[in-house]
C-alpha positions, 0 to 999 in steps of 0.5 A: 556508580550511580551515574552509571546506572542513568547512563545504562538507562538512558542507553536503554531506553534509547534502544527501546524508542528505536526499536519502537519506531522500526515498528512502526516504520515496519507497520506503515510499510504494510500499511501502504502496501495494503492500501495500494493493493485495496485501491488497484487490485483490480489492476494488480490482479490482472498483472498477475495473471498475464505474467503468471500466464506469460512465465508459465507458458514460456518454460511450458514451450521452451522445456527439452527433456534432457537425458542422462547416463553415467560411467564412474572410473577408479584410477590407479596404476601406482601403490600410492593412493595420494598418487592416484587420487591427484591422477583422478582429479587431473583426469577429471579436470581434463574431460572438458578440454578433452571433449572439446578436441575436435579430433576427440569428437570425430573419434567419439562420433564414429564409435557410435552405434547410429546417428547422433541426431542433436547435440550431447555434453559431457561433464565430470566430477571427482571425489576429493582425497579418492581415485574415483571420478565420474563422467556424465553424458547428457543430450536431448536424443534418448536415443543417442545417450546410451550409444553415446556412453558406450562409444566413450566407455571405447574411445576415451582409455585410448586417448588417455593412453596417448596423454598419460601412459601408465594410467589405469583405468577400471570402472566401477559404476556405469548407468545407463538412462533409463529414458525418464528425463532428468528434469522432470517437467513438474506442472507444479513446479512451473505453476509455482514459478509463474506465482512468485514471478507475478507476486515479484512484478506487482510488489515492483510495480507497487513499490514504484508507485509508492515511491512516486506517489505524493499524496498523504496516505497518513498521519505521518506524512502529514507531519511532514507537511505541518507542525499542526495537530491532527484533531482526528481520523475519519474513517473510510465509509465503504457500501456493500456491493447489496446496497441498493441505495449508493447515495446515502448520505454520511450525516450523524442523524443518518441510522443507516450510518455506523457507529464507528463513523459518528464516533469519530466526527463526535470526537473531532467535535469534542475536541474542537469545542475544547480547544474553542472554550480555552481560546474564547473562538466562535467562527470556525472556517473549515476548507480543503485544498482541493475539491472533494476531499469531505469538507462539506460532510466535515461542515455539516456534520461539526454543525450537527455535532455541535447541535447534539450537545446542546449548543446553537449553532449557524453554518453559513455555506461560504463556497459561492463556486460550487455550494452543495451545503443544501444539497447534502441536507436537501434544503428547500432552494431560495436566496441566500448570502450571495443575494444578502451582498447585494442587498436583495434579502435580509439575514432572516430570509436567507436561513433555515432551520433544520435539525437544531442547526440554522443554515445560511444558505449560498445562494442561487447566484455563484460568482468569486468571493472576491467580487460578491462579498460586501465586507460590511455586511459581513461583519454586520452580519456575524456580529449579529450571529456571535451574539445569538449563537455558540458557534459559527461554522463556514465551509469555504471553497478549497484554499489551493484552487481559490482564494475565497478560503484565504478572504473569509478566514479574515472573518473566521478566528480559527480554520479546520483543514480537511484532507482526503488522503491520496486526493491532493498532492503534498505540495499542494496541502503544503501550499493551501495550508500555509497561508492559515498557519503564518496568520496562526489561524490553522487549529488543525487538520482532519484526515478523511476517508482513513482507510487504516485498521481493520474491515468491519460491515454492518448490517446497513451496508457500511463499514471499515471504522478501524479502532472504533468497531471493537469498543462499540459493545461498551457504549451500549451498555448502561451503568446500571448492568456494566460488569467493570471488571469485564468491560474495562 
């Protein structure tokens, strides 16, 4: 009995798990189509319109009032009315045939009152189980369906005679058009026609490109990629259409910048600090697969995290191809670890201090990795700075592209990833990242520009934070005048 049970409950709580992930594999369905349409609308519009435009414009110059009259005949002839109502449905069955009789026609047309000026049918209906059947006359000519009826009211009981003799045929019903045209050309009708014809091309068109496209759009496909942990979200940071400033830039320090944002770069720095204190670590490498994908802000912004919570911290700027490390903090130009290789400058000269976080400057001379970097100064180097510093930070250039992330992670004891998603392609994350993993390296992977969750502008201009917005309120209240009951 009691196994039963546990079975009854595994059962169920099997049932429950996957009706949990049909709603989530149903949350990102619309989730992907969400961000296709905010990402193409502009395009997507325009699609709709021209097909729109196109559907209505077809039915609006193909449309041809048709017009319509109606004779209903009773069958009988017999006492039996089984007898006569299988007479009326044969008789029904028959006009098809009978109107394709070119005798019949010739017949029909020389009964005409006029001329027929364009082309007619004729099609009939019965009730089941009566002896009524009922004969309908359609053409494009007003004119010519009501002669029409009346030379088939003559015509068509003499053909009848010659095919089934004793039939009698009475009519019961007989309505003539009254020039209003059966199909209504109905604005709204077609306009309506036009709608869902553009909806239905640029769900197409949609589903097409998500079928195609191989970048990551979240987190899920980055568990396709790799086992490793994702250490968080970094939500897209979109300006106002009234901002005057477009270059603003997204550090922490910034005030202009949302509380949502900083949020989650202090959360990735928390939770990087806690997996570095468990393991003992001090350098942290952090690249990307390919160029701009944020791991530069990433840098910066871990550096300037890490700076808050009391902790010293060095970023070395280890993307000698294209360093952007000083022009995102506007650091005054000078040498740097380009020119500390080759023996020109010494440690001091090549750092800054600037907002609690000493920075190790590229250099003004670019070149490889490979052929720049002198691996006793290197370890010279960082051995001096793990003696002096909490943690050690270095932005390398993109993995997938270069090397040079692949050489320095030599130096490094853990490397972050940064991916943007729809930026790189998945092989290509696959590819960047799997170096770092086989020399179990890789503690993780940020997401950047996240565009999940809900749209929210703050008064500086930026927004789009998803799950963050909503808890804003309960940071900025104190211990002192938080209500628990009504804030948690």
């Amino acid at each position: 009995m009691q196994g039963s049970k546990q079975m009854q409950t595994e059962e169920q709580r099997n049932i429950t798990e996957a009706e949990e992930m049909e709603k989530i594999d149903l949350v990102s369905w619309l989730q992907d189509y969400l961000s296709c349409l905010k990402k193409f609308w502009l395009q997507f519009l325009l699609i709709f319109v021209i097909v729109a435009g196109i559907v209505v414009s077809y039915f609006e110059f193909t449309y041809e009032p048709v017009y319509s009259a109606k004779i209903t005949y009773a069958a009988s002839g017999t006492e039996y009315m089984t007898v006569n109502s299988a007479v009326a449905k044969r008789l029904s069955k028959s006009i098809p045939v009978l109107t394709a009789n070119d005798e019949f026609k010739k017949d029909l047309l020389s009964a005409v009152d006029g001329e027929v000026s364009r082309g007619f049918s004729i099609v009939s209906s019965n009730t089941d189980e009566s002896n009524f059947f009922s004969v309908t006359i359609s053409t494009n000519d007003y004119e010519s369906v009501n002669p029409l009826l009346e030379a088939f009211q003559k015509v068509y009981p003499k053909w009848v005679s010659k095919t089934t003799g004793t039939v009698e045929l009475q009519i019961v019903d007989k309505t003539a058009s009254s020039g209003r045209p059966v199909n209504v050309n109905s604005l709204a009708a077609i306009f309506a026609k036009g709608f869902l014809a553009g909806l239905v091309v640029c769900f197409a068109l949609a589903t097409v490109y998500l079928l195609s496209v191989r970048t990551v759009r979240k987190e899920s496909d980055m568990k396709r990629i790799t086992s490793a942990r994702c250490i968080n979200c970094i939500p897209e940071v979109v300006p106002k259409k009234r901002s005057n400033n477009k270059k603003l830039k997204l550090l922490i320090t910034n005030k202009r910048i949302d509380w949502g944002f900083k949020q989650s770069i202090l959360m990735i720095q928390s939770r990087l600090q806690q997996i570095m204190r468990r393991t003992g670590d001090k350098v942290l490498l952090i690249t990307s697969t390919i160029p701009a994908e944020g791991k530069t802000m990433t840098s910066v912004n871990m550096a300037l995290a890490f700076a808050q919570e009391g902790m010293k911290v060095a970023l070395l700027d280890g993307d000698l191809r294209k360093p952007s490390v000083s022009e995102l903090m506007k650091l005054p130009e000078g040498p740097g670890l380009t020119e500390y290789f080759r023996g020109e400058s010494t440690p001091e000269e090549i750092q800054v201090v600037k907002d609690g976080v000493t920075f190790f400057r590229a250099g003004q001379k670019k070149g490889k990795v490979s052929g720049l970097i002198d691996e006793e100064k290197m370890n010279s180097l960082l051995e001096k700075l793990r003696k002096e510093y909490d943690v050690i930070l270095m932005d390398a250039a993109p993995s997938y592209v270069f090397s040079d992330a692949m050489i320095l992670s030599s130096y490094a004891d853990k490397v972050l990833y940064v991916v943007r998603v729809d930026k790189a392609d998945a092989k290509e994350i696959r590819v960047g990242m799997n170096s770092f993993e086989e020399k179990e390296k890789l503690i993780g992977y940020v997401i950047n520009r996240d565009t999940g969750g809900y749209i929210s502008q703050s008064g500086y201009g930026y927004g789009r934070y998803g799950k963050y917005q909503k808890y804003r309120k309960y940071a900025e209240l104190d211990e002192e005048t938080m209500n628990t009951e009504d804030t948690l």
